[in-house]
Backbone bond lengths (Angstrom), bond angles and torsions (degrees), N, CA, C in turn:
res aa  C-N    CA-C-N  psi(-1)  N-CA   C-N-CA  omega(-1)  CA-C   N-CA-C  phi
1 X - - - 1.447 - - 1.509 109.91 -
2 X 1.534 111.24 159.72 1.494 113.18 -175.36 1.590 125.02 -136.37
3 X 0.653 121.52 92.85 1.628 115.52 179.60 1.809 125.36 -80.70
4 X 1.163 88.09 99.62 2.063 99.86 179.82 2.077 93.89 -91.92
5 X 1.551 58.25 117.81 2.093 82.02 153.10 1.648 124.68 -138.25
6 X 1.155 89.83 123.40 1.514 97.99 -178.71 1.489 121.62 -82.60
7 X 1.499 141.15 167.27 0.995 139.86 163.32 1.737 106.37 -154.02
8 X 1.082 95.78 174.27 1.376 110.98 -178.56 1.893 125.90 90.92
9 X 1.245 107.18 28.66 1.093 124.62 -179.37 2.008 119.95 -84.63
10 X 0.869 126.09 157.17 1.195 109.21 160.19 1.719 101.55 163.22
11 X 1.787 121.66 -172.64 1.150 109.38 -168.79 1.975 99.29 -95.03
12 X 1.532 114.25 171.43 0.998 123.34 171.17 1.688 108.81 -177.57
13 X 1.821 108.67 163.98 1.223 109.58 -146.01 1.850 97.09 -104.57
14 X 1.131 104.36 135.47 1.575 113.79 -167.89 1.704 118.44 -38.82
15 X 1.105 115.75 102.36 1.162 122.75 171.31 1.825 98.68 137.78
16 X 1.509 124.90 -4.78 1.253 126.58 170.18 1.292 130.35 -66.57
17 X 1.020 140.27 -176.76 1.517 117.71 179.46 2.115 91.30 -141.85
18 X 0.812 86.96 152.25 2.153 117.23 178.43 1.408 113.14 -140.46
19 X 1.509 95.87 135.01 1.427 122.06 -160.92 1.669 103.70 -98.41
20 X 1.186 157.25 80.88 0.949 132.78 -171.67 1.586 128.78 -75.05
21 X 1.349 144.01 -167.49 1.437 148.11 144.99 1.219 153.70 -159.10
22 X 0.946 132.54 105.49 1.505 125.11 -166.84 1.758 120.98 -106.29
23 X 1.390 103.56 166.10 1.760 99.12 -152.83 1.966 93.89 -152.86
24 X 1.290 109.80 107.40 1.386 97.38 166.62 1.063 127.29 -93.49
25 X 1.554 130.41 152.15 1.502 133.89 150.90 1.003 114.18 -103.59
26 X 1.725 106.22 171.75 1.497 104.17 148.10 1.782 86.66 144.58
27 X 1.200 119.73 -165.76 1.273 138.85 -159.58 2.030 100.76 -107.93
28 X 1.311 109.57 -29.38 1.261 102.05 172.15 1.587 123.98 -67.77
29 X 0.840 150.57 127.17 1.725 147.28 179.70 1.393 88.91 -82.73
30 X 1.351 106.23 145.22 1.319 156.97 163.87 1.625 118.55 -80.86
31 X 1.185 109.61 117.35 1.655 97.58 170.77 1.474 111.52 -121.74
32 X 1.657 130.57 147.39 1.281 98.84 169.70 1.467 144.89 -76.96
33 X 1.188 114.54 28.39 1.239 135.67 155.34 1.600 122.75 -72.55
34 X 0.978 104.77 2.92 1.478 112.65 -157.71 1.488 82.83 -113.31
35 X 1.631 127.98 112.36 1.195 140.34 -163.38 2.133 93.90 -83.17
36 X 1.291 104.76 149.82 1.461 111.95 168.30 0.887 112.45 -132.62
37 X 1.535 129.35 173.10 1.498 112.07 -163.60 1.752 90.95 176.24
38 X 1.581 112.63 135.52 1.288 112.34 162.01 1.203 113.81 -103.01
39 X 1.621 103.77 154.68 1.277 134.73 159.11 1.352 131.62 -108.54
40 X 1.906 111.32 144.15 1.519 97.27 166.22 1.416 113.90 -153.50
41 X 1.265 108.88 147.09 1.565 119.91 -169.46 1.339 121.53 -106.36
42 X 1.699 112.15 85.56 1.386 103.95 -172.73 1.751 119.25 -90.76
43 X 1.452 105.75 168.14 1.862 111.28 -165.76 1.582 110.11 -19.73
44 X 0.990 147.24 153.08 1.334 139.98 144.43 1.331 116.57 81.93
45 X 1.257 111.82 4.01 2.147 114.80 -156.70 1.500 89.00 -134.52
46 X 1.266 118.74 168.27 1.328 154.52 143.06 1.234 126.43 -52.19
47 X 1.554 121.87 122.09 1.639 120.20 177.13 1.715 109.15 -34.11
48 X 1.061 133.27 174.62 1.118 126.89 -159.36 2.072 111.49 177.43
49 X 1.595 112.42 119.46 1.455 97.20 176.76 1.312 123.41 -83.40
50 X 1.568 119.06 120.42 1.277 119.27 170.81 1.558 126.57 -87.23
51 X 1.342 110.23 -5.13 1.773 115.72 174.01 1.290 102.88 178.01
52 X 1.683 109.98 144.02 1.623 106.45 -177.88 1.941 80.64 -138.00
53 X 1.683 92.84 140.49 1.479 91.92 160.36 1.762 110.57 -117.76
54 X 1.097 118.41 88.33 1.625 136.15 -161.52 1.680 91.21 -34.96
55 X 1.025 155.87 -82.49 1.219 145.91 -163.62 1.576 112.63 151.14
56 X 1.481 113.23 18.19 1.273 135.35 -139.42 1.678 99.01 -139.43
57 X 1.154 119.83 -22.22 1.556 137.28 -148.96 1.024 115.30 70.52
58 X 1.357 142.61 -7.28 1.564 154.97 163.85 1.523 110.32 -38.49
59 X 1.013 144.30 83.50 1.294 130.85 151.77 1.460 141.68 -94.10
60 X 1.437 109.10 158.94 1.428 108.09 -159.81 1.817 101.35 -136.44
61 X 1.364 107.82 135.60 1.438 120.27 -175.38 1.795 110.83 -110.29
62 X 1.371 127.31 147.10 1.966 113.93 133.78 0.709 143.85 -82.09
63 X 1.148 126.50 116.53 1.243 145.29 -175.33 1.699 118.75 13.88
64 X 1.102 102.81 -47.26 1.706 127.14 -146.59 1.735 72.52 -79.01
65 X 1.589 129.57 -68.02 1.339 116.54 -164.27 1.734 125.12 -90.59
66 X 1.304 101.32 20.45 1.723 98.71 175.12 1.201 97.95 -69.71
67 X 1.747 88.54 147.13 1.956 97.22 -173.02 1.142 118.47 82.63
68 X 1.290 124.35 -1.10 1.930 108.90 -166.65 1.512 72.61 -135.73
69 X 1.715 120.53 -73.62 1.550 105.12 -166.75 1.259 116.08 -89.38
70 X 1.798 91.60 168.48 1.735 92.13 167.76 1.359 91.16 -147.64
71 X 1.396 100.79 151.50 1.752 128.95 175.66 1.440 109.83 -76.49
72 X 1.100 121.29 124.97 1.880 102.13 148.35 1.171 112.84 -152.02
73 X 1.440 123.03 164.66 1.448 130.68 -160.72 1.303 109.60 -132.08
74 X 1.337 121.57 110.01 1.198 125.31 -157.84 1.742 97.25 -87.82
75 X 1.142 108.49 -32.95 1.605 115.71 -161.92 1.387 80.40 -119.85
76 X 2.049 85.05 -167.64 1.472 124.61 146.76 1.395 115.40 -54.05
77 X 1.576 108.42 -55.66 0.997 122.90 -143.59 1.211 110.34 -121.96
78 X 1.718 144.95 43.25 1.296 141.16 -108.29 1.414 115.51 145.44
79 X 1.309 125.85 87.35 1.222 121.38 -179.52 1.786 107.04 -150.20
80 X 1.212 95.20 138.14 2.023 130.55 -179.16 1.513 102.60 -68.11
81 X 1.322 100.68 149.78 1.329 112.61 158.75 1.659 117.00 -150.58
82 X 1.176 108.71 91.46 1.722 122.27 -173.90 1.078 128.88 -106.02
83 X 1.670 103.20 104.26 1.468 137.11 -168.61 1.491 118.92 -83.32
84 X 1.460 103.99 116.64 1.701 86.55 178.11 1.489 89.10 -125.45
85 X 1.735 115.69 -164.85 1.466 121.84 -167.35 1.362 124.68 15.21
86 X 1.393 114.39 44.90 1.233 145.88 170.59 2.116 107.04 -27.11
87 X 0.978 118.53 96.62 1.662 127.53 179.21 1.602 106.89 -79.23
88 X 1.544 123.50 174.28 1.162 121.76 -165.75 1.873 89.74 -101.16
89 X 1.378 87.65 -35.87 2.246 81.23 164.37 1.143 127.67 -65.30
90 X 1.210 114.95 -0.48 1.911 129.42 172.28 1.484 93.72 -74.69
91 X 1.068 136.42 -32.57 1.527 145.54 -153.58 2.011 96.12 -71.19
92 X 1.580 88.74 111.50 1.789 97.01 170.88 1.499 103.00 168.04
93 X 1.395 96.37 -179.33 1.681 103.14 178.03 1.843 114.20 -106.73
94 X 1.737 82.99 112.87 1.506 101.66 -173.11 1.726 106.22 -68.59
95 X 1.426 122.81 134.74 1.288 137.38 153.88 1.200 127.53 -91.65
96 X 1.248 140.32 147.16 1.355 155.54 -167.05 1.574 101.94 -122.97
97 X 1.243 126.85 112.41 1.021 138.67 146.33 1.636 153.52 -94.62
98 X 0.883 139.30 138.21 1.655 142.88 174.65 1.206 126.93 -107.59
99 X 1.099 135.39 115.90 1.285 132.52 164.14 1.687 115.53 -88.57
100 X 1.508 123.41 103.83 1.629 107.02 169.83 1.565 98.08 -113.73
101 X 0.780 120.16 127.74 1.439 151.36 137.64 1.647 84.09 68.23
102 X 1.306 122.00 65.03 1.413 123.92 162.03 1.883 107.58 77.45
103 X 1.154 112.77 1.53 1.677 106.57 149.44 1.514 97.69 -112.28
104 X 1.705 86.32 163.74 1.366 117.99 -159.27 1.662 101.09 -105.54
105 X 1.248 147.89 150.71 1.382 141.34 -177.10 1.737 95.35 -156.37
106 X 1.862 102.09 126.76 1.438 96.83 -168.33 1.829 87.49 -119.52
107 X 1.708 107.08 171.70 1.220 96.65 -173.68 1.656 87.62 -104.76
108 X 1.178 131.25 -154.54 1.852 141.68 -174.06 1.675 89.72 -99.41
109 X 1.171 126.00 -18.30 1.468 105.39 177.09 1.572 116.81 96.64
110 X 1.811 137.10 123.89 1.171 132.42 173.95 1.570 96.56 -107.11
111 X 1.228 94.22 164.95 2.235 93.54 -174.99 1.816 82.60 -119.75
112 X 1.444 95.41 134.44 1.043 124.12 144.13 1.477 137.44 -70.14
113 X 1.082 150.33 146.82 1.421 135.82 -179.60 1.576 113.97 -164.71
114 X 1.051 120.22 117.57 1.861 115.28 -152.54 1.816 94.33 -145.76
115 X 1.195 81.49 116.79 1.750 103.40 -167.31 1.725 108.06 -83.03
116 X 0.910 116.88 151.16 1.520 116.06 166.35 1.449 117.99 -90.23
């Protein structure tokens, strides 16, 4: 089993930038093959992927944040999410995800919130 917790969430004024982070435990090992990837679910919308770093160094963004974010993975088990020119549609609660070997592991989620 795995427990992802994120931190680094909080409010800021449009055009700021937020660092995010997430960190797993637990008894399952981690490999870096094991792709991670955030998510975020803003008011009214559907969870949604905002960056995956496949486990490969391969990464992948949407649309909406190429150029502003970047992914990185410090570990196995340990991966960034660094926000700059921060928009008021950035505004939601970011998820941290894992993929190991075909299960899925979500973290509780930090909220974003980016004011105009």
């Amino acid at each position: 089993q795995l427990q992802l917790v994120e931190s680094g969430g909080g409010l800021v004024q449009a055009g700021g930038s937020l660092n995010l982070s997430c960190v797993a435990f637990g008894s399952a090992t981690l490999y870096n093959i094991n792709p991670m990837a955030w998510y975020r679910q803003s008011p009214g919308k559907g969870r949604e992927m905002v960056a995956l770093h496949n486990g490969r160094g391969a990464t992948t963004y949407a649309e909406s944040v190429k150029g502003r974010f970047t992914i990185a993975r410090a570990s196995a088990a340990n991966v960034g999410l660094f926000m700059n020119s921060l928009q008021p549609e950035d505004t939601g609660v970011y998820y941290c995800n894992v993929d190991r070997f075909g299960t899925h592991y979500w973290g509780q989620g930090t909220q974003v919130t980016v004011a105009s």
